[in-house]
N, C-alpha and C positions, 0 to 999 in steps of 0.2 A: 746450377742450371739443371744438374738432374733431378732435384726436388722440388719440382715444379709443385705452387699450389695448385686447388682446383680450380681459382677462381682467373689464374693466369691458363691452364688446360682450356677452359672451357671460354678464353679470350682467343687463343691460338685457332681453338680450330670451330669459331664461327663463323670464319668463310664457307666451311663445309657444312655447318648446318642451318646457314639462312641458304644454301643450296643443295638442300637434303634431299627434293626431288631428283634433280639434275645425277648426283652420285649414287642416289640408289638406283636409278633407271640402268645407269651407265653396269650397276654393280650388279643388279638380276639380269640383264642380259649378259654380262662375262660369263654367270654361273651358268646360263644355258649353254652362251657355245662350247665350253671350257669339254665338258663331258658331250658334247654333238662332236667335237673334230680329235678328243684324246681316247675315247672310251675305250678299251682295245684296240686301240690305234694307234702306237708308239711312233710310228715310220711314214704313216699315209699322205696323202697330197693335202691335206685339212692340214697338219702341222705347220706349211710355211703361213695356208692361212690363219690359225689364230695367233701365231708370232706377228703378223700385219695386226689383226685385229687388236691386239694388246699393246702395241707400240701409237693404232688409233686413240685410243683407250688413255691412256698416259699421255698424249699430245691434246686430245680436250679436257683433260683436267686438269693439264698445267692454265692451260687458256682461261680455262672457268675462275682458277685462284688467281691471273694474272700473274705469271708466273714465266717470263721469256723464256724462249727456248736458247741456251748458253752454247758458247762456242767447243764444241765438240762432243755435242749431245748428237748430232747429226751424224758423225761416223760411228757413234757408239750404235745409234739405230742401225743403220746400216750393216752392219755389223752382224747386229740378231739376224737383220732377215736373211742372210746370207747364209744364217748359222740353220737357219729353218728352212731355206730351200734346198742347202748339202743334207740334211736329214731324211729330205721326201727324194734326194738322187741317192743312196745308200742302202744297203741291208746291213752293214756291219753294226753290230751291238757295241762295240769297244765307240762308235766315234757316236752310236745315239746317247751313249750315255753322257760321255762328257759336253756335246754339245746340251744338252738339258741341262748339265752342272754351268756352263761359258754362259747359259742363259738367264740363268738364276744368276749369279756374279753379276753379268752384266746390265742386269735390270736394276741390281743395288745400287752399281758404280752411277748410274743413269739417272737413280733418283737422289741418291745424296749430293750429285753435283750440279742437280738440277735447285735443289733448295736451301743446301749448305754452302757459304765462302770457302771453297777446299781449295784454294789459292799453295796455302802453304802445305797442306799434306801431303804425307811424304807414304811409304807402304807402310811402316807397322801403323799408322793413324787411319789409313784407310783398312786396313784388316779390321781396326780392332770395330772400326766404324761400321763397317758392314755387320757385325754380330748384333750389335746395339740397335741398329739395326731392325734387323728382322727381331729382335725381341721388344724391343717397344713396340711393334707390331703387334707380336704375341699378347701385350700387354691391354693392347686398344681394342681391345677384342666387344669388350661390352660397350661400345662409344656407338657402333651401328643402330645396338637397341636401343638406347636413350636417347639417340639421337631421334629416333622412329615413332616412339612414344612423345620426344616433347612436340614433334610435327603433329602428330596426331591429336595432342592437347592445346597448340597453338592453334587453332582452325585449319589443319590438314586436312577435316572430313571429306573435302569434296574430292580431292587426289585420292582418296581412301576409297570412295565408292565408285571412281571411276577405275581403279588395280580389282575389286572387287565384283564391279557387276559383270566385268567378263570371264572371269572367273565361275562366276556362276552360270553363265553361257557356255560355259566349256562342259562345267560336271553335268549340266540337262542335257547337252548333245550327247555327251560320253555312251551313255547309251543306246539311244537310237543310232551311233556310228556301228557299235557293235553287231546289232542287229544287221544293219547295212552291210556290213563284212561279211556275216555270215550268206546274206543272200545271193551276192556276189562271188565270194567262192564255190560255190554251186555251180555259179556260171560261167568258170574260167579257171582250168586248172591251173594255167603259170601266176593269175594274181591268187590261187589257194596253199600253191607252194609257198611265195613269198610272205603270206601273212603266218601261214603255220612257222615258220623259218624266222622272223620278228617275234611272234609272240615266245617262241623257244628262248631265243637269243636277250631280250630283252626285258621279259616279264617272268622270268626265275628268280625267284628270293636273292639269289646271290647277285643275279645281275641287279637288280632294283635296289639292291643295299651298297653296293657298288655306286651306282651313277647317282643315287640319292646323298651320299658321302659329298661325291663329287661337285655334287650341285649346290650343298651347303658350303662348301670350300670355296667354290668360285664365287661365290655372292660376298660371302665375309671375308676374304682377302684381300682385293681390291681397296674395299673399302677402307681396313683395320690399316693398309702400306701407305694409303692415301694420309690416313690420320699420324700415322708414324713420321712421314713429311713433314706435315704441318703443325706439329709439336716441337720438331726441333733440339730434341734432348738431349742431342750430340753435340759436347762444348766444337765449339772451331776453331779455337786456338790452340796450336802444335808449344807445347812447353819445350824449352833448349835443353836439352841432356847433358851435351858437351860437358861433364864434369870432370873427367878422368885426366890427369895430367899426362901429357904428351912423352914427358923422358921414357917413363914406362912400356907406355904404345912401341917406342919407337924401337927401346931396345927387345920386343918380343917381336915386332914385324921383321927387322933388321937378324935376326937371328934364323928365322924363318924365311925370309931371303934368300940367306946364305943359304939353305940347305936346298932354294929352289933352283940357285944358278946351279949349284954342283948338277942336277939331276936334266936342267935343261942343257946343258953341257954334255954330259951323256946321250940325251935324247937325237939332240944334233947330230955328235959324232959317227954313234951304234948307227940307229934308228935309220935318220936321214940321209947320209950319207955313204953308211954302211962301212967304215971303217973301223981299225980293231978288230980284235978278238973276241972271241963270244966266248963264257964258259962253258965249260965243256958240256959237252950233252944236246945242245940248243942249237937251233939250227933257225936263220933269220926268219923262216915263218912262226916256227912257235916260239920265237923272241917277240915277235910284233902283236903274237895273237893274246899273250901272256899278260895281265895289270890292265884292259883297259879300264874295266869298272873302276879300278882302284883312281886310275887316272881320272874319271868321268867324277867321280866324289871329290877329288881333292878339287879339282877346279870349280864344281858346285861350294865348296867350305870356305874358295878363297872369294868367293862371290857375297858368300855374308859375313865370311872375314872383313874386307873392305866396305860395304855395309856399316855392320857395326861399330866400326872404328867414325868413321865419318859424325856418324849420330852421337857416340857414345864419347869421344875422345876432342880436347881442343884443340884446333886445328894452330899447323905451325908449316913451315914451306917442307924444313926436313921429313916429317911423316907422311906429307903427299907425297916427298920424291918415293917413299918407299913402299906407299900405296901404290904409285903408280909402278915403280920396277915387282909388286906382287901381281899385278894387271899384266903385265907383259909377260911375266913368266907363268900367267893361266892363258894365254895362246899360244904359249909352248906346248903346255899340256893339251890343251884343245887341238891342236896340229897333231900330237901326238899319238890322243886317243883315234882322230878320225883317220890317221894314217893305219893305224892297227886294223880298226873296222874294216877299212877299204880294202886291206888285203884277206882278211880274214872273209869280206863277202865276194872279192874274186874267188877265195877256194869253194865255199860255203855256199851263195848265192844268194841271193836278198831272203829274208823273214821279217813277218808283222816288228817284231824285235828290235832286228836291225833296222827298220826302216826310221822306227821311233828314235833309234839312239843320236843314225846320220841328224835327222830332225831337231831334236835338241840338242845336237853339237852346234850343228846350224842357229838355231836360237841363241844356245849360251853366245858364240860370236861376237853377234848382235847386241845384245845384252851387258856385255863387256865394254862394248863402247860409250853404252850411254852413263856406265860408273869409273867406264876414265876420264868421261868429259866432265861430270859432279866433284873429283876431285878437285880441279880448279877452280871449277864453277859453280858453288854452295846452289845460287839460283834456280839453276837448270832443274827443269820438272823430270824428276826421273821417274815419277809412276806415270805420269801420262807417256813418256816414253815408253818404258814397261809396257803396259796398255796396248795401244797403237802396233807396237815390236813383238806380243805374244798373239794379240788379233789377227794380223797377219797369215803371222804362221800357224797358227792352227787354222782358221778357215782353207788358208792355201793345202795343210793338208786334209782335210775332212771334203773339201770339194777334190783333192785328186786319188782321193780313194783305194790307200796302202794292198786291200787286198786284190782292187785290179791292178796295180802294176805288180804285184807278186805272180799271178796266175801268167801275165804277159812273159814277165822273165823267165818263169817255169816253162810253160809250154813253148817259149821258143826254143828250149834244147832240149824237148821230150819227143818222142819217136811214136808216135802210137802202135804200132807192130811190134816195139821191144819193150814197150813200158810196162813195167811193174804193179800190181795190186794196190800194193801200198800207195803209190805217186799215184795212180788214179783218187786212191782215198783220200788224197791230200787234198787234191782238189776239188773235192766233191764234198768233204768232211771238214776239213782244216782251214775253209775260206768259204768266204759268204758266198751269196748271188752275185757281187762282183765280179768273179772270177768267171762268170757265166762268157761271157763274149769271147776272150780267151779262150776257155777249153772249148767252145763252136768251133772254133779254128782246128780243133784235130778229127773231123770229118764224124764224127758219131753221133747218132741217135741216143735220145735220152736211155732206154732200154738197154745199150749198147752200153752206156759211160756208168750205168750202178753197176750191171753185170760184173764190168771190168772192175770196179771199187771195193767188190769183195762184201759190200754192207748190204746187210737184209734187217736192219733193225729200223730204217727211215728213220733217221740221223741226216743230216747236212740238205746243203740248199736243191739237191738234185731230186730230193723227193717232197722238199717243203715246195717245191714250186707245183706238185701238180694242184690238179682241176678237176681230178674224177671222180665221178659222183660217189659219195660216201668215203672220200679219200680221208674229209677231216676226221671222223669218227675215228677211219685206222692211223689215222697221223694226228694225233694232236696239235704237234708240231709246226703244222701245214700253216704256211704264209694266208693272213687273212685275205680274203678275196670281195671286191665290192666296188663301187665309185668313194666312197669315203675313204679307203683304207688302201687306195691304188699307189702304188710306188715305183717312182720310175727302172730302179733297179731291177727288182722283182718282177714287172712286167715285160721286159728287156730279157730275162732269161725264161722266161714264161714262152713270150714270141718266138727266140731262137731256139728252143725245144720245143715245138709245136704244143702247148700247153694253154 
């Protein structure tokens, strides 16, 4: 199946090019908006829209190959846009980036189940399927030009000179527009600002090699992911692993078992309950504060512990019992670790950190359950659970926004009359524009809250928000400002510091 000939390549994907117009239309206009709503614009209110635009985009080209839209391709969209609108409500860097990473995932998972039988795949067939993926991709790279050239020799001419003659309407205007500009700024200093301000921004070598990048990227990717579909060079059939005989399995789960009851046995005891004696030195906070990483790995190991046993090992009822008593004894340790945390963020108090570990403790949970039910259940879809189970909760956290409810807990027990340098710094320095609304609540003017921060470098979001003229030159820094590049966050801490 991977060594496809040409003469089967060039059977698969004729749907695409006896509708060569239809996909390049589709594919030169992605490449315009791609660089009109991303260009300098990581965070702006264009980002939900071309997340919409691209999910458009992939719903008429399934239509065009006839190609149903499959049961639970709908929440996977969903999903993106969701992922695109918590992007344009944010200034945090930590959740733009991996929403761009859930984006790209998500777009793979959406197209391989949109044109693959993934019935039976499980995660490592869809991991390995996503790579395959984008590199047959990689691969289809020259299938847009051949394909453009055989339209162009098949009687394309007339599509040809209709892309063409306005084209050529554009380069004869190009000039007389300029002229036009010129005349006009003459006659209106705010439209002479604006243009000087565009031609700076947009017509610098770096910027034009920039968005010219961008623009070839958008036109031949679409395309090249389209053709990766419709090739199909991902076998779909899951081969059974199961080889490894069970006695084996059983007597190394079983041995590891044991070592889990002793320790959940303690956990209870110490921990929980708080009885016994501590050794000496250790006093029940820095007993609870002490192992949780340690704890937070082991019950990540026993996750693909249990995993790989399932896939790798043939199943027998004894090795599930003892699958499942290693299941039970990773929400020991889940209990145990989030028991630590929780005491360790009463003394401590929430951080970006913490907030991520509570979160995927929360996860792993979850997560736990959908491979105790697989245990009995060979059938049961556990990547689409996965899926569905890690969707969730990351949207649920990326739309509530770690560094406002940090600033929240913060400044509800910070005194502004007695607060320190440093704790202004924190939140001024240490936490996005999120934390904007919060720190309003401690009665200070913008002038007032760097003052107190101690910073004269314009560093953090308290000097990236202003607006005054020639600010960006001294900040580079500075939050981009515009109707394309507007973001709710940002404009929110903008407004409540008069900015």
């Amino acid at each position: 199946m991977n060594g496809l000939s040409k003469e089967e390549k060039k059977l698969r994907l004729r749907p695409i090019e006896e509708n060569f117009s239809f996909f390049a239309k589709i594919s030169v206009l992605f490449g315009m908006i791609y660089p009109f709503c991303l260009y300098r614009n990581p965070f702006g209110v264009t980002y939900p829209l071309f997340v919409l635009f691209s999910c458009i985009c992939f719903l008429a080209a399934c239509q065009k190959l006839s190609v149903p839209i499959k049961k639970g391709s709908w929440f996977l969209l969903a999903v993106a846009m969701l992922l695109g609108i918590s992007t344009f409500l944010t200034a945090d860097p930590f959740l733009h980036f991996f929403n761009k990473l859930a984006l790209i995932l998500l777009g793979a998972v959406l197209a391989l189940h949109q044109f693959y039988n993934d019935k039976s795949w499980n995660i490592g067939k869809y991991s390995v399927a996503i790579f395959l993926y984008f590199w047959h991709s990689l691969i289809a790279l020259p299938w847009p030009l051949v394909h453009a050239l055989r339209h162009r020799k098949e009687g394309g001419a007339r599509n040809w000179q209709l892309l063409l003659l306005p084209a050529a309407g554009l380069m004869v205007a190009f000039p007389v527009c300029l002229l036009l500009i010129l005349i006009l700024c003459q006659a209106d200093a705010v439209f002479s600002s604006m243009m000087w301000w565009f031609l700076k921004h947009a017509f610098s070598p770096f910027a034009l090699a920039h968005i010219t990048v961008m623009l070839v990227f958008g036109i031949f990717a679409p395309y090249c992911l389209i053709c990766s579909c419709c090739l199909r060079k991902i076998p779909e059939t899951t081969p059974n692993r199961q080889a490894l005989p069970p006695a084996m399995a059983e007597a190394f789960i079983g041995a590891i078992g044991f070592v889990y009851l002793l320790f959940c046995a303690v956990q209870i005891f110490y921990l929980f309950l708080g009885k016994g004696s501590l050794p000496e030195g250790y006093t029940y906070s820095s007993y609870a504060r002490r192992g949780f990483f340690q704890l937070l790995l082991v019950a990540f190991f026993n996750l693909a512990l249990v995993l790989c046993c399932l896939k790798y090992v043939r199943p027998r009822t004894c090795l599930r019992l003892l699958l499942t008593l290693v299941t039970a004894c990773t929400y020991v340790l889940i209990a145990s670790a989030a028991y630590r945390m929780a005491l360790y963020v009463n003394e401590y108090h929430l951080s970006y950190l913490r907030i991520l570990v509570l979160w995927f403790l929360a996860l792993l949970f979850v997560l736990m359950l959908g491979v105790a039910r697989i245990i009995w259940k060979p059938e049961f879809p556990l990547f689409w659970f996965f899926v569905a189970t890690v969707s969730v909760f990351y949207v649920s956290l990326s739309l509530a926004r770690p560094d406002a409810i940090i600033a929240r807990s913060y400044v509800a027990r910070l005194d502004p009359a007695t607060a320190t340098e440093s704790q202004f710094r924190y939140l001024t320095e240490g936490l996005c524009a999120d934390a904007a609304p919060a720190v309003a609540t401690l009665g200070l003017d913008l002038e007032e809250l760097r003052q107190r921060s101690g910073n004269h470098t314009g560093k953090g979001w308290a000097w990236r928000i202003s607006r005054q003229p020639g600010r960006s030159r001294l900040n580079p820094r500075a939050y981009p400002d515009g109707v394309r590049s507007y973001n709710y966050s940002v404009e929110t801490a903008r407004r409540l510091f008069g900015q």
